[in-house]
N, C-alpha and C positions, 0 to 999 in steps of 0.2 A: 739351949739355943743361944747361939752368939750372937747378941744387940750389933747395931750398928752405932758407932761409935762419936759421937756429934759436937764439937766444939764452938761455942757461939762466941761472935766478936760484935760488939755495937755499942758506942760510945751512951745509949740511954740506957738505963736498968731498965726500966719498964718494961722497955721491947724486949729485951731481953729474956727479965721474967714469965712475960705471956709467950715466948716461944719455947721457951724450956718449959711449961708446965704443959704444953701442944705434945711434945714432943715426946716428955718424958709418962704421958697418958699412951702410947704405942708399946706395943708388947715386944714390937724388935728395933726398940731404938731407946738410947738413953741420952743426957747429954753429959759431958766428963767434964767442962769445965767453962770459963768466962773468960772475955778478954772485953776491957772497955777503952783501945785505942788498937791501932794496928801493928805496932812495935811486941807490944804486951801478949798480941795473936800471934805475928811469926814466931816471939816464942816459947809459947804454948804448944804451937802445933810442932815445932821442936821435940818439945818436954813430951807431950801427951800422945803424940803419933795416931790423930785420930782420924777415923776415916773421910768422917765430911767435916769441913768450917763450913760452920752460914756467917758471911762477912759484909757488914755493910760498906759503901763508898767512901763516905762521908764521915772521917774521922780524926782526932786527932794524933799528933805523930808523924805515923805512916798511915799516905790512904790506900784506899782499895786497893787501887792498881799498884803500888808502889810494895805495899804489903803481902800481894799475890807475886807478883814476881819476885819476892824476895823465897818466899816458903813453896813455890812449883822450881827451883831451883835445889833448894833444902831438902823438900820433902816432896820427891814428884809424886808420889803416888797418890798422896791426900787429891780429893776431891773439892775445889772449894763450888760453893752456889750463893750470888750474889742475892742480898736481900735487902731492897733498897728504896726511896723514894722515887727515884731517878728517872724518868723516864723516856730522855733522847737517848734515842739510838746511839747515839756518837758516844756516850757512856759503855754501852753496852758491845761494840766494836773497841774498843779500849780494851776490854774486859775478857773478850774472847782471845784479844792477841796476847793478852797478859797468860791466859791459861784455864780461863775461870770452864765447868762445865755445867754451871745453871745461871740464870739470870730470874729473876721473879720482882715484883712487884708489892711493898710493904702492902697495900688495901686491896692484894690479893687474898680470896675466902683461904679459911685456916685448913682446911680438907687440900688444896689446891699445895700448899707450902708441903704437906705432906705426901702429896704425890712427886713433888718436884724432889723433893729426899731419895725417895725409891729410885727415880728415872737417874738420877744423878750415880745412888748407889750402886747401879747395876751397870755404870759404865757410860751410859747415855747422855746427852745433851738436852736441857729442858733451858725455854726460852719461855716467858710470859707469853699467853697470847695476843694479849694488846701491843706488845714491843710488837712481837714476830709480824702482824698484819703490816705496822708499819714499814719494816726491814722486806717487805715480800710486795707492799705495794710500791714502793720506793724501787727495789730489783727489775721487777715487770718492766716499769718505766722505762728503764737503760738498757734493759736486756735481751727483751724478747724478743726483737729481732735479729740478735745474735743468737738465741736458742733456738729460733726453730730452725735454724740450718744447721746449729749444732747438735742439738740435745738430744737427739735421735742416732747420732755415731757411737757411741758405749755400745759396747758390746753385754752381754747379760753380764758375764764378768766384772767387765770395770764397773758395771754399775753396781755389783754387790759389795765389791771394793769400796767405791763413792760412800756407799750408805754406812759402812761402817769407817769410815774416816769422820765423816759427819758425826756420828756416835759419840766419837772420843775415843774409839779405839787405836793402838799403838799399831805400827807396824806387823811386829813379833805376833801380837795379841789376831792379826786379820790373816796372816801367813798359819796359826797354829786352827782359827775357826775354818778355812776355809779349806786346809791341807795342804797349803805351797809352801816353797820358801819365803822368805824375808827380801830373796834380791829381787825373785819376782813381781812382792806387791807392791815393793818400790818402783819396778818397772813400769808395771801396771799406772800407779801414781802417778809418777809423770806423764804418763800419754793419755790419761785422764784432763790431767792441771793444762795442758796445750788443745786438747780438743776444745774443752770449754774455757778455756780463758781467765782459767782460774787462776792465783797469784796466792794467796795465803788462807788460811783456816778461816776467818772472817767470812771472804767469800767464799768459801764449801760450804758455811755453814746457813749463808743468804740460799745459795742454789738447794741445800737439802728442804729448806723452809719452804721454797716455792714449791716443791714437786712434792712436798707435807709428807714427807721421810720423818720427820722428825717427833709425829702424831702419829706412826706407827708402832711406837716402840711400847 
């Protein structure tokens, strides 16, 4: 069985230590290696090509963001999922436009880090619940009265489209699940992003949150 491949970056050892010992207690996951600043993680995840970084904010060097968009440049394919104290939103909108596809919460239970592993693995977007309430009670506020004249125009299509843009899925990647081409989900894409008012991945990632797409997976 091929492990899933895990690179940990966090300026503490200790954190470190107890999520490598989490981690490496799973039958399809190991971790390959450490990084204790963010410079030393971009290149690691270089050297070791592994499937997920779990990357704290808060470090030094290079931080989170700084360190994510260096290595989703390098190495898009890596998966990174933040793990963090952090808890404004406005961190975590940072985080998403940088590239990141999990966000989670350090004094989130240890079963909980290890589902956000999986959800990440498999392509998906996993967001804390205690962020995501915020980010969805936050959205309602500004929104909902531009959704309900909008949110109801998708066609079953765009919206399967929607849901897997949300995902973290790639173009190529939604064009190959679904049978179309690539120019069409791009099509698709844009008269999704104008129906609803959407502008960047951040907010696809707000509106998947609200309509709990995102707890589906």
């Amino acid at each position: 069985m091929n492990k899933l491949r895990v690179l940990l970056a966090d300026d503490h050892a200790l954190i470190r230590d107890g999520v490598k010992g989490l981690i490496n207690g799973q039958a399809d996951m190991e971790v390959i290696g450490e990084a204790g600043d963010g410079r030393e993680a971009w290149h690691k995840v270089k050297s070791l090509q592994p499937d997920i970084l779990i990357l704290d904010i808060t470090m030094p060097d290079l931080n989170g963001v700084q360190a994510t968009e260096r290595i989703k440049r390098d190495v898009p394919n890596v998966k990174v999922l933040i793990l963090t104290a952090h808890e404004d939103k406005g961190f975590l909108q940072q985080m998403l436009q940088a590239g990141v596809s999990g966000y989670m919460l350090k004094r989130a239970a240890a079963a909980e880090l290890i589902r956000a592993i999986r959800v990440v693995a498999a392509g998906g977007i996993y967001i804390d619940p205690e962020i995501a309430s915020k980010i969805v009670t936050s959205y309602v506020g500004r929104q909902s009265s531009r959704e309900s004249v909008q949110g109801g125009d998708l066609s079953e299509r765009e919206e399967e489209v929607l849901r897997l843009i949300a995902w973290g899925h790639s173009n190529k990647e939604i064009a190959v699940r679904l049978n179309i081409s690539v120019k069409t989900v791009e099509g698709h894409k844009s008269k999704i992003m104008e129906k609803l008012g959407l502008k960047n991945r951040v907010e696809v990632v707000r509106y998947a949150l609200h309509r709990g797409w995102l707890q589906d997976q």
